[in-house]
Structure formats: C-alpha cells, structure tokens
N, CA, C and O atoms as a Tinker XYZ file with bonds, in Angstrom:
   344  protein
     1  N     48.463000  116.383000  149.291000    73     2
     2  CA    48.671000  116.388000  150.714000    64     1     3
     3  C     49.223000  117.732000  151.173000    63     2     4     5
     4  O     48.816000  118.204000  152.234000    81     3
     5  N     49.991000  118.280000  150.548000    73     3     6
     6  CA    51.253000  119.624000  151.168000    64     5     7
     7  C     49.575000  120.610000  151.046000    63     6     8     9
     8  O     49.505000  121.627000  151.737000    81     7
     9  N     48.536000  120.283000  150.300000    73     7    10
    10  CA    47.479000  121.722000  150.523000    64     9    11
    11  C     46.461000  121.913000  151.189000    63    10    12    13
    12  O     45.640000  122.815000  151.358000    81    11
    13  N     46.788000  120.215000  151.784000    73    11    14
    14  CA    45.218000  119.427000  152.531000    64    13    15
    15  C     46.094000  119.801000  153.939000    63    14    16    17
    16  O     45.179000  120.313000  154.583000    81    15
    17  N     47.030000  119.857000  154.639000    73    15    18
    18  CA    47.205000  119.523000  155.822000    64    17    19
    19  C     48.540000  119.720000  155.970000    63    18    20    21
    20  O     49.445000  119.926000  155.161000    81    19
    21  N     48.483000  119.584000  157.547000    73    19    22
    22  CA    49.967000  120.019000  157.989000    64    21    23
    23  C     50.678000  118.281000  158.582000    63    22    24    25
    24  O     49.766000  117.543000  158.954000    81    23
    25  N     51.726000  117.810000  158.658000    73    23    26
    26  CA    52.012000  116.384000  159.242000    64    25    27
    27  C     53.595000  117.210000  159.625000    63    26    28    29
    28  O     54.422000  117.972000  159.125000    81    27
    29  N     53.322000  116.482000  160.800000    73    27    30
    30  CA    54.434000  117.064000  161.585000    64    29    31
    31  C     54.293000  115.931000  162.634000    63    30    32    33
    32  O     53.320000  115.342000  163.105000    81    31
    33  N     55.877000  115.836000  162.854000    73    31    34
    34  CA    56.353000  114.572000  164.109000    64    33    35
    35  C     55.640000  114.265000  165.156000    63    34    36    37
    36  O     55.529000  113.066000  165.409000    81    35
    37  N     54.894000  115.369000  166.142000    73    35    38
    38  CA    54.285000  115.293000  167.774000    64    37    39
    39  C     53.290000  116.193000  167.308000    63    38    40    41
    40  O     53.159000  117.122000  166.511000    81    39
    41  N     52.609000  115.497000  168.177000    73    39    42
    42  CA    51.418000  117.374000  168.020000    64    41    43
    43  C     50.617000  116.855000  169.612000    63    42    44    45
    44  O     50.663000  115.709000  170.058000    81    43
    45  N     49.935000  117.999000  170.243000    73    43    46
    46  CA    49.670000  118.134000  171.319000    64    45    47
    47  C     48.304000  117.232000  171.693000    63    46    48    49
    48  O     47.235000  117.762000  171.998000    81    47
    49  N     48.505000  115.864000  171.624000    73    47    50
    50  CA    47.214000  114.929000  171.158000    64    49    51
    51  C     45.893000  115.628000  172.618000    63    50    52    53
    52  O     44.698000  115.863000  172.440000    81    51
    53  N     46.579000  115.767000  173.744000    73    51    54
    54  CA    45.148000  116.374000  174.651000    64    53    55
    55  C     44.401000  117.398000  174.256000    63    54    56    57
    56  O     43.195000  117.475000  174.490000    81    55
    57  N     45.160000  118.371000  173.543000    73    55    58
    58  CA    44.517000  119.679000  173.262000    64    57    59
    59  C     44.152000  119.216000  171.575000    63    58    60    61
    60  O     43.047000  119.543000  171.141000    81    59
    61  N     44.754000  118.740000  171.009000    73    59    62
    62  CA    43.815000  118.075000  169.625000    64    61    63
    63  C     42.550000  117.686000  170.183000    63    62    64    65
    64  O     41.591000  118.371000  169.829000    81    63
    65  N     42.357000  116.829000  170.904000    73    63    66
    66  CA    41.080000  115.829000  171.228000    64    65    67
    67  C     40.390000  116.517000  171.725000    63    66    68    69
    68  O     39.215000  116.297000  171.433000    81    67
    69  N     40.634000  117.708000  172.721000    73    67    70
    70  CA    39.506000  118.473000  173.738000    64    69    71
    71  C     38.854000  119.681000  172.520000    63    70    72    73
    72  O     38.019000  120.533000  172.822000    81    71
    73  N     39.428000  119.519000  171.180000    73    71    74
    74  CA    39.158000  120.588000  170.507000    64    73    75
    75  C     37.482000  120.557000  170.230000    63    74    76    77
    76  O     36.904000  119.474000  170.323000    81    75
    77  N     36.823000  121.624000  169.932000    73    75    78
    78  CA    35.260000  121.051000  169.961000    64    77    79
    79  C     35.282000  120.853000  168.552000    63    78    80    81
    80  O     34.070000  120.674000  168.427000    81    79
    81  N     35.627000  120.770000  167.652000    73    79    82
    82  CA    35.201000  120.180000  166.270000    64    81    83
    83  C     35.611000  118.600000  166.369000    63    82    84    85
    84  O     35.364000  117.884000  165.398000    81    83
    85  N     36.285000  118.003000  167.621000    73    83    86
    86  CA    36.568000  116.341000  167.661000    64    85    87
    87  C     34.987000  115.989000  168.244000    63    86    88    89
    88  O     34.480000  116.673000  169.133000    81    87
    89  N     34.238000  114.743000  167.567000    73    87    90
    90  CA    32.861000  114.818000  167.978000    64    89    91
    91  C     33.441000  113.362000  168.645000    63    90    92    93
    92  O     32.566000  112.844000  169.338000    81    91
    93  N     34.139000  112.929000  168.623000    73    91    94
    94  CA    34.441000  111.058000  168.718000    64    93    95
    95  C     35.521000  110.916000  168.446000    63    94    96    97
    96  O     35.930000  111.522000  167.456000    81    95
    97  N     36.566000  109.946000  169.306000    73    95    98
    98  CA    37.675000  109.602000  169.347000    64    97    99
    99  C     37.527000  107.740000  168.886000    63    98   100   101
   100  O     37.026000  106.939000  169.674000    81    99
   101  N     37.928000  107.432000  167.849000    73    99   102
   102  CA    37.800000  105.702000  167.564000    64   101   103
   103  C     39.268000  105.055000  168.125000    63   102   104   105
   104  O     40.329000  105.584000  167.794000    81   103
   105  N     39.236000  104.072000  168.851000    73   103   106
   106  CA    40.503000  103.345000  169.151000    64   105   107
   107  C     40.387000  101.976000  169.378000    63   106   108   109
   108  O     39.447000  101.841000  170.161000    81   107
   109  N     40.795000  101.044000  169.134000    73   107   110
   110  CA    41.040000  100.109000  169.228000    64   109   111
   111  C     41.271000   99.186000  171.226000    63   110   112   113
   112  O     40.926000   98.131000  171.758000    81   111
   113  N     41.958000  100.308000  171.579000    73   111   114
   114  CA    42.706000  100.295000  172.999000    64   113   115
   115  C     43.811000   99.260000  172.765000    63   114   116   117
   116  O     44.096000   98.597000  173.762000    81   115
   117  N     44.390000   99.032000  171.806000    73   115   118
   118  CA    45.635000   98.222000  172.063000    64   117   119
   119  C     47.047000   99.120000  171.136000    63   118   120   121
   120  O     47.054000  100.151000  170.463000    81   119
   121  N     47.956000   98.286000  171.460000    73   119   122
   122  CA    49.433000   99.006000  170.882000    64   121   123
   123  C     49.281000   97.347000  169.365000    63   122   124   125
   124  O     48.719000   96.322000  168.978000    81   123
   125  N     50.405000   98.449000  169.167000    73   123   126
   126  CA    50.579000   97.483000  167.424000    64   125   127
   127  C     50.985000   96.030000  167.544000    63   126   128   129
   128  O     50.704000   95.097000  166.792000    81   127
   129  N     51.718000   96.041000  168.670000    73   127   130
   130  CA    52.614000   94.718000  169.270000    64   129   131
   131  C     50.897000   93.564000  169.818000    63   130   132   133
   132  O     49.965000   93.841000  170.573000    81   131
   133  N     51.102000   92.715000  169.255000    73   131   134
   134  CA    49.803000   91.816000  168.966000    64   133   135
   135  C     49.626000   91.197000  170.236000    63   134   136   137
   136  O     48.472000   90.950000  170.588000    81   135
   137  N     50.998000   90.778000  171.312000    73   135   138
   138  CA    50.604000   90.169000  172.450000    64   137   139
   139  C     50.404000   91.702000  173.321000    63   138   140   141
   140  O     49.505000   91.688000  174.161000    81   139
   141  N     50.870000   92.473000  173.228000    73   139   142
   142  CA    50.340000   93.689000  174.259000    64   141   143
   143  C     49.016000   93.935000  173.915000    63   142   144   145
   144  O     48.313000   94.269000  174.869000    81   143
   145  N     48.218000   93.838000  172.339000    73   143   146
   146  CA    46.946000   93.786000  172.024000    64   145   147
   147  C     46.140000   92.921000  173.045000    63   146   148   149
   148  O     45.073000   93.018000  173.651000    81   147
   149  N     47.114000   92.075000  172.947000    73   147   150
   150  CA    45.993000   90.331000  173.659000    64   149   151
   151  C     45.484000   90.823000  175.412000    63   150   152   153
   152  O     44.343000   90.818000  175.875000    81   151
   153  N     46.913000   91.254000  176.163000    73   151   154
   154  CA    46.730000   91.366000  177.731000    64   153   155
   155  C     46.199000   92.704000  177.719000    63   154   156   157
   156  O     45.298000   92.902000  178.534000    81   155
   157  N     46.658000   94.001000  176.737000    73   155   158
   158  CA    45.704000   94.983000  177.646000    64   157   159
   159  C     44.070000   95.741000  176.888000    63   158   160   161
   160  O     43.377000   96.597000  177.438000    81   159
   161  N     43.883000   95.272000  175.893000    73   159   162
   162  CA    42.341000   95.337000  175.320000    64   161   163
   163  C     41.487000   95.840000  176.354000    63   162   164   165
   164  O     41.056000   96.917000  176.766000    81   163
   165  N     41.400000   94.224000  176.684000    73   163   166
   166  CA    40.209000   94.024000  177.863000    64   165   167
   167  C     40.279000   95.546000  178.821000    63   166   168   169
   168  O     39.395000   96.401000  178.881000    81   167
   169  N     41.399000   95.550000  179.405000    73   167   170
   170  CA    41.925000   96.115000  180.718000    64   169   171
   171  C     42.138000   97.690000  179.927000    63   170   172   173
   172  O     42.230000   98.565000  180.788000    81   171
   173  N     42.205000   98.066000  178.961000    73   171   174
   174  CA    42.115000   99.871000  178.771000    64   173   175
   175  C     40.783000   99.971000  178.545000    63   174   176   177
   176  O     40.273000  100.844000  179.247000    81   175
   177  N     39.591000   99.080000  177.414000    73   175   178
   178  CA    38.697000   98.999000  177.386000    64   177   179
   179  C     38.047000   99.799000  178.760000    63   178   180   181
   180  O     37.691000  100.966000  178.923000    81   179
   181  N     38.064000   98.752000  179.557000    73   179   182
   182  CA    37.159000   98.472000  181.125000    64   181   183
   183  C     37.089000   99.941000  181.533000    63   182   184   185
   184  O     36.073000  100.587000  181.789000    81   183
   185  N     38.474000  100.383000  181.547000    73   183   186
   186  CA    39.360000  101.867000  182.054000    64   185   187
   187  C     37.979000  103.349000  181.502000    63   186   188   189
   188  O     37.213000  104.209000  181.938000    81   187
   189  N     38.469000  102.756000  180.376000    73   187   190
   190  CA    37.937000  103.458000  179.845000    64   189   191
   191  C     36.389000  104.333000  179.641000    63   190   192   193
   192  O     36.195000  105.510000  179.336000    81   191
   193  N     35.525000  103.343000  179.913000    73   191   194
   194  CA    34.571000  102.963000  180.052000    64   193   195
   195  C     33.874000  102.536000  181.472000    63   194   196   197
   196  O     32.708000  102.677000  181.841000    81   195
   197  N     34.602000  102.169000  181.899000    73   195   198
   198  CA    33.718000  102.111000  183.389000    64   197   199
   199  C     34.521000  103.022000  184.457000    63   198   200   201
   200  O     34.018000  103.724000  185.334000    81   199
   201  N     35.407000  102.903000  184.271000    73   199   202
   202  CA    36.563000  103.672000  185.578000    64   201   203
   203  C     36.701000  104.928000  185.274000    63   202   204   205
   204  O     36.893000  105.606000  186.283000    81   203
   205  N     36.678000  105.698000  184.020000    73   203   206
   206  CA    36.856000  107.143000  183.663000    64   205   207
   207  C     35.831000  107.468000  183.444000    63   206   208   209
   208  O     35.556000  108.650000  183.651000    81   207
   209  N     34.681000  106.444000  182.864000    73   207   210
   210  CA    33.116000  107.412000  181.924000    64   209   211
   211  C     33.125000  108.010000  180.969000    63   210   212   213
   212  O     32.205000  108.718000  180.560000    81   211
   213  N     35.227000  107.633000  179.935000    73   211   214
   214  CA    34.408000  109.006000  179.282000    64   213   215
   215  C     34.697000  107.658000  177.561000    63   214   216   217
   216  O     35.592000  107.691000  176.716000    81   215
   217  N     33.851000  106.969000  177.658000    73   215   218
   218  CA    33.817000  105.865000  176.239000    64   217   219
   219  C     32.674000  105.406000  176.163000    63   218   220   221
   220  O     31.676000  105.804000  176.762000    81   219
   221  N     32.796000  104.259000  175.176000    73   219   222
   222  CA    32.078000  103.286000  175.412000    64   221   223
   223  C     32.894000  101.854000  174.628000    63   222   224   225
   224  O     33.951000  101.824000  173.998000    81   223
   225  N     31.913000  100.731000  174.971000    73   223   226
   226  CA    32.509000   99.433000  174.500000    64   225   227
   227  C     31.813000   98.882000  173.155000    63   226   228   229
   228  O     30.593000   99.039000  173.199000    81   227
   229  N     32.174000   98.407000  172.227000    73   227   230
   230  CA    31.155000   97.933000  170.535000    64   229   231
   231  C     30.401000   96.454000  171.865000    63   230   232   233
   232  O     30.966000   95.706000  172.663000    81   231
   233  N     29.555000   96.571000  171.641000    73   231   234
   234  CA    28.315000   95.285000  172.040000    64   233   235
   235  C     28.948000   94.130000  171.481000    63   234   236   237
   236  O     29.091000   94.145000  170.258000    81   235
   237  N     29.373000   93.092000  172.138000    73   235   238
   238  CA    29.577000   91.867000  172.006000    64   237   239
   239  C     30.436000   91.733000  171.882000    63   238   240   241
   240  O     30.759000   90.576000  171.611000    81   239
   241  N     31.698000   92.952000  171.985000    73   239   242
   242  CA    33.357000   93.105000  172.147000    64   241   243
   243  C     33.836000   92.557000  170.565000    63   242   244   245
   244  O     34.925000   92.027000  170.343000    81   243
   245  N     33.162000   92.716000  169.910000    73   243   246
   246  CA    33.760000   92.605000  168.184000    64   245   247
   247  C     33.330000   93.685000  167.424000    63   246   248   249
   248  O     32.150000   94.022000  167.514000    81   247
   249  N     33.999000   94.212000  166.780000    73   247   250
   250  CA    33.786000   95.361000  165.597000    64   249   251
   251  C     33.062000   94.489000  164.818000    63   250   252   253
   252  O     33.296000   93.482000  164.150000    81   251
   253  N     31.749000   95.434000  165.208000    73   251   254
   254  CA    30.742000   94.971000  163.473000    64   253   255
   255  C     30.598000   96.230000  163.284000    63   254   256   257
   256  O     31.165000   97.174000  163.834000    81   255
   257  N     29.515000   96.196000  162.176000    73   255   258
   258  CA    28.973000   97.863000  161.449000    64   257   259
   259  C     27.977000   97.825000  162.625000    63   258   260   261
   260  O     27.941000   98.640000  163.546000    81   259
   261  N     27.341000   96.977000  162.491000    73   259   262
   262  CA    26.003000   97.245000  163.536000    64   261   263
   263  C     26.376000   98.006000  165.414000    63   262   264   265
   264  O     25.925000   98.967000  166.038000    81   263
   265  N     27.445000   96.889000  165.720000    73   263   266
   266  CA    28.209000   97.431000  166.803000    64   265   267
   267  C     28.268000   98.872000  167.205000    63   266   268   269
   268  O     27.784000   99.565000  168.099000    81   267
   269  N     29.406000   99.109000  165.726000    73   267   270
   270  CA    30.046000  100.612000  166.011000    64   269   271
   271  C     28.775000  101.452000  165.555000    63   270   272   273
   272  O     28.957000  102.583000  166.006000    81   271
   273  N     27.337000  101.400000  164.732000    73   271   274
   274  CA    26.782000  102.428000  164.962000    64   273   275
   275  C     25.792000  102.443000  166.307000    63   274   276   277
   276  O     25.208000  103.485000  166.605000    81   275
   277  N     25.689000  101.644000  166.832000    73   275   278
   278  CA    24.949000  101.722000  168.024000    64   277   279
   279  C     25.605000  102.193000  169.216000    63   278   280   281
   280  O     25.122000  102.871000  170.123000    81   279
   281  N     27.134000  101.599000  169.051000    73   279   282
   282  CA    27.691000  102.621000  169.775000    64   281   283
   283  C     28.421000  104.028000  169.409000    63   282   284   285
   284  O     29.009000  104.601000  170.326000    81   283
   285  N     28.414000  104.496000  168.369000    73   283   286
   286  CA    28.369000  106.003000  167.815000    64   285   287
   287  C     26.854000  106.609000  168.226000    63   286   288   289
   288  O     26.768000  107.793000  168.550000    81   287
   289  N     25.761000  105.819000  168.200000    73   287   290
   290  CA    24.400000  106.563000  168.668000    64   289   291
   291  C     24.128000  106.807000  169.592000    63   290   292   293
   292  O     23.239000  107.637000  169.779000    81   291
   293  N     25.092000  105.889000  171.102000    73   291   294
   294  CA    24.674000  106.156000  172.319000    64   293   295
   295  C     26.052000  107.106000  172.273000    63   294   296   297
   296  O     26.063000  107.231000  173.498000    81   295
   297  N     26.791000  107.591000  172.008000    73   295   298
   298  CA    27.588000  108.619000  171.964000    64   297   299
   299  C     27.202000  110.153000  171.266000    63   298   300   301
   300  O     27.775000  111.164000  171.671000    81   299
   301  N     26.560000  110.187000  170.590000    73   299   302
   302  CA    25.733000  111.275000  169.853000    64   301   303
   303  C     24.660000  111.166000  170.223000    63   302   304   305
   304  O     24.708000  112.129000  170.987000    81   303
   305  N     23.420000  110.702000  170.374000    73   303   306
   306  CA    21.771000  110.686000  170.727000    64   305   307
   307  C     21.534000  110.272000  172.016000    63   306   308   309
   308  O     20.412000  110.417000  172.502000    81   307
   309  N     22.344000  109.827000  172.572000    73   307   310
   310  CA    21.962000  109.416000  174.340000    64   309   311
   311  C     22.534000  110.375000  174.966000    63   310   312   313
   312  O     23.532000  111.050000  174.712000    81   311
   313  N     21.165000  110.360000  176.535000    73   311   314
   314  CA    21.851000  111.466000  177.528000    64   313   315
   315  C     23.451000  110.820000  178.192000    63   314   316   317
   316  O     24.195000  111.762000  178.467000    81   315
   317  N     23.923000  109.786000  178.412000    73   315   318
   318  CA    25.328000  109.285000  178.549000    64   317   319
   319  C     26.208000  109.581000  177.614000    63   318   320   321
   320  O     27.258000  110.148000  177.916000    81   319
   321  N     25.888000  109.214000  176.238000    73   319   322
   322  CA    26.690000  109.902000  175.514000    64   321   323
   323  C     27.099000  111.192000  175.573000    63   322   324   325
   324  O     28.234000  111.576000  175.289000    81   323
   325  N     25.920000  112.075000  176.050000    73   323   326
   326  CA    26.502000  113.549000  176.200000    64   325   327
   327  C     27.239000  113.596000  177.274000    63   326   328   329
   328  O     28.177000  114.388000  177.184000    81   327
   329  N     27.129000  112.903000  178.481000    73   327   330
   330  CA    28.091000  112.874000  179.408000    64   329   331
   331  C     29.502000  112.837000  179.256000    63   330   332   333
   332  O     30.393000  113.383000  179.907000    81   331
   333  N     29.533000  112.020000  178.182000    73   331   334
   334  CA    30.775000  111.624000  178.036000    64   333   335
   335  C     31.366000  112.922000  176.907000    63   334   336   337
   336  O     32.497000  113.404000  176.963000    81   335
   337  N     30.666000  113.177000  176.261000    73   335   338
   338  CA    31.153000  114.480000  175.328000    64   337   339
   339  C     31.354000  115.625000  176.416000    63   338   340   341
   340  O     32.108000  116.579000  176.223000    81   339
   341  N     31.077000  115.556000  176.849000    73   339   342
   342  CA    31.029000  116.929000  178.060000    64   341   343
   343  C     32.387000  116.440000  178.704000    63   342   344
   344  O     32.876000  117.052000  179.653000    81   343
C-alpha cells in the first residue's frame, strides 16, 4: 500500500471526480445508516438522474450484472451518456 498510493483523511472529492481520468462515479445513493438508506435512495437516485442529468438509474432499481452493464453502456456508448460525462 505505502508504494501503491497516498490515503490521507479529506481529499478534495469535486476536483477528484471532475478529474478526466474519472470515466464513472458508482454509488449506491444512500449513507451507511440502513433507515437513512430506506427514505433517501429513492429521493437522491431521482436527483440525480432526472433533476441534475448528470447519472443514471440500474433498470429495475436492483443491482444485477446485467443492470449495471447496461447502465455503464448508456454511460460510455450513448449520446446521453456523453451528456452526462460532459
């Protein structure tokens, strides 16, 4: 680890993410706390994705493999996806 990388307390997560070697950001949209999981999912999801433009949602709102590569493909190979990379 000490030759692979640096780990340090805070780091500047906007300017991490806007970096151009980030191709895709994966999140869950919930906090660790399981009932804050339950009420705001739905509601950062939505945010995310319909109110900002800059996501998308896994098809049928469950993590499958199939899910997440179809939605990694409309994020990489679709003209929306580039929208949202942009």
């Amino acid at each position: 680890m000490k030759t692979k990388g640096k780990v340090v307390g805070w780091a500047p997560q906007i300017q991490v993410l806007k970096h151009s070697s980030i191709g895709v950001h994966v999140t869950h949209c919930g906090y660790n706390s399981a009932i804050e999981s339950i009420l705001d999912n739905h509601m950062n999801a939505r945010m995310v994705e319909e109110v900002w433009g800059v996501g998308v949602t896994v098809e049928g709102g469950k993590i499958t493999k199939n899910g997440m590569i179809k939605s990694l493909e409309t994020i990489f190979q679709q003209e929306n996806g580039k929208k949202i990379r942009d």
